[in-house]
N, C-alpha and C positions, 0 to 999 in steps of 0.2 A: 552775277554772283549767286552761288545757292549756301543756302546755312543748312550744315547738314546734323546743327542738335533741335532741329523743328520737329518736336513730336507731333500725335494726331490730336489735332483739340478734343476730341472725347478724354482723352487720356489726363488732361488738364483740369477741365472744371468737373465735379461732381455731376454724376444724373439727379436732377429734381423729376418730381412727380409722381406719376402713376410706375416708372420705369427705374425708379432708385432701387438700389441695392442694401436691402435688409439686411441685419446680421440674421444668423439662429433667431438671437435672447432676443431680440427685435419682433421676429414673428411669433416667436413662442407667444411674449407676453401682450400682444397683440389679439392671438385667437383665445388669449386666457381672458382677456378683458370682454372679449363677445360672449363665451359661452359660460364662462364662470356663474355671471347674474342670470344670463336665461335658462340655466341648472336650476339653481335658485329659486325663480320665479314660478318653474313647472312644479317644483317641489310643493311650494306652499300650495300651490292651486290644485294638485291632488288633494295634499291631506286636510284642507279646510270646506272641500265638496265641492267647491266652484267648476272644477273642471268636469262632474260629474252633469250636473245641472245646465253647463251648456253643451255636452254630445246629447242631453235631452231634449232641450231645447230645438236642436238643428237635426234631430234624427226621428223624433217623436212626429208625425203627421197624422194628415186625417184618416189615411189609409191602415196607419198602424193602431186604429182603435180595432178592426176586426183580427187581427194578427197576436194568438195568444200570449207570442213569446216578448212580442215589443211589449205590448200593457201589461204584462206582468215585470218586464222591466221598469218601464214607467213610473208602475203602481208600487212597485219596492222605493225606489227614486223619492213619492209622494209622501209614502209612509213615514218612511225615515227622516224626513225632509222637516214636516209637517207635526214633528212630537208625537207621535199615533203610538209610537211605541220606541223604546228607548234600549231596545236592540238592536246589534250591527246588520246590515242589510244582507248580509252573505249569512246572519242565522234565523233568515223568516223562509216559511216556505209557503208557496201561495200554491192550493190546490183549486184548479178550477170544475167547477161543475161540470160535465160531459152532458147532461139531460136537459140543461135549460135552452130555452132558444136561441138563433145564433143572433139576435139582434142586442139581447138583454144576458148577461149570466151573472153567476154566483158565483164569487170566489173567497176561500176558508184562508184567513191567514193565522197560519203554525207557526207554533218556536220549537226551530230544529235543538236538538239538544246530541248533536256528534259535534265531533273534534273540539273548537276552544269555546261552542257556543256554550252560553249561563245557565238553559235548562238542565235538570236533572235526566243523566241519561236515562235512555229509553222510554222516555214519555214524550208527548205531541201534544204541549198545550195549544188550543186554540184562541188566539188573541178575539179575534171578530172575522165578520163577515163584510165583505165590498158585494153593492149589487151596480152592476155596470151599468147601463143605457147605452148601446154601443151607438144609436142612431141620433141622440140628443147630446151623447157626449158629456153626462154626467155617472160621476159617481156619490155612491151614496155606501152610509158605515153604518155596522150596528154598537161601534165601539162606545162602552160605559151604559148602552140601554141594550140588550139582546132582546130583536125581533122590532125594535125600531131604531128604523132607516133615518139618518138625518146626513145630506150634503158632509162630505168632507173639509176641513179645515184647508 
């Protein structure tokens, strides 16, 4: 005898698992619940500095104390960081010495004063002076004393 209303048992029970059949509104609100909060989470970690301070952390090395473009990154990083000065980091300008040795230099930090920075245009106040030690890995400020150097904060 055959029974010919035998469907295929897939067609019977539901797929469980990794292999179930999602609707849309299923997957949609699925990949909204992944990425939603880790929108979120990058957000705040921009705009509270934290995300700054660790590509510092993990990119800053020993190598990058002779490298003028990392330590001047760094050293903006530090500034800001640090209360040195209570200007956005995109309106300081770090001028470095060209004449000093390459082991030690001098670097002038400016308050740019173009586009939304607080200076009044067309002036270049000078905040203070950073003296590097590129070989002992300190820096030192003349900020609040000019012309004495004391360790930065």
């Amino acid at each position: 005898m055959t029974d010919t209303n035998k469907t295929p048992p897939s067609s019977i029970a539901p797929k469980r698992g990794p292999f179930a059949k999602r609707t849309l509104r299923q997957h949609i609100l699925r990949r909204l619940a992944m990425v939603l909060p880790l929108t979120l989470l990058m957000i705040v970690l921009a705009k509270s500095g934290i995300l700054e301070r660790m590509v510092d952390r993990y990119t800053f090395s020993a190598q990058s104390w002779y490298d003028d473009t990392a330590l001047v990154q760094h050293l903006r990083l530090k500034v800001t960081q640090n209360g040195m000065t209570h200007d956005r980091p995109d309106c300081l300008l770090f001028v470095v010495n060209g004449n000093d040795q390459p082991t030690a230099s001098r670097i002038d930090v400016m308050e740019k004063s173009t586009g939304t920075c607080p200076a009044p245009k067309g002036e270049l106040n000078k905040l203070f002076t950073l003296k590097v030690d590129r070989m002992n890995r300190i820096v030192l400020s003349d900020q609040g004393s000019p012309g004495q150097f004391h360790p930065i904060p």
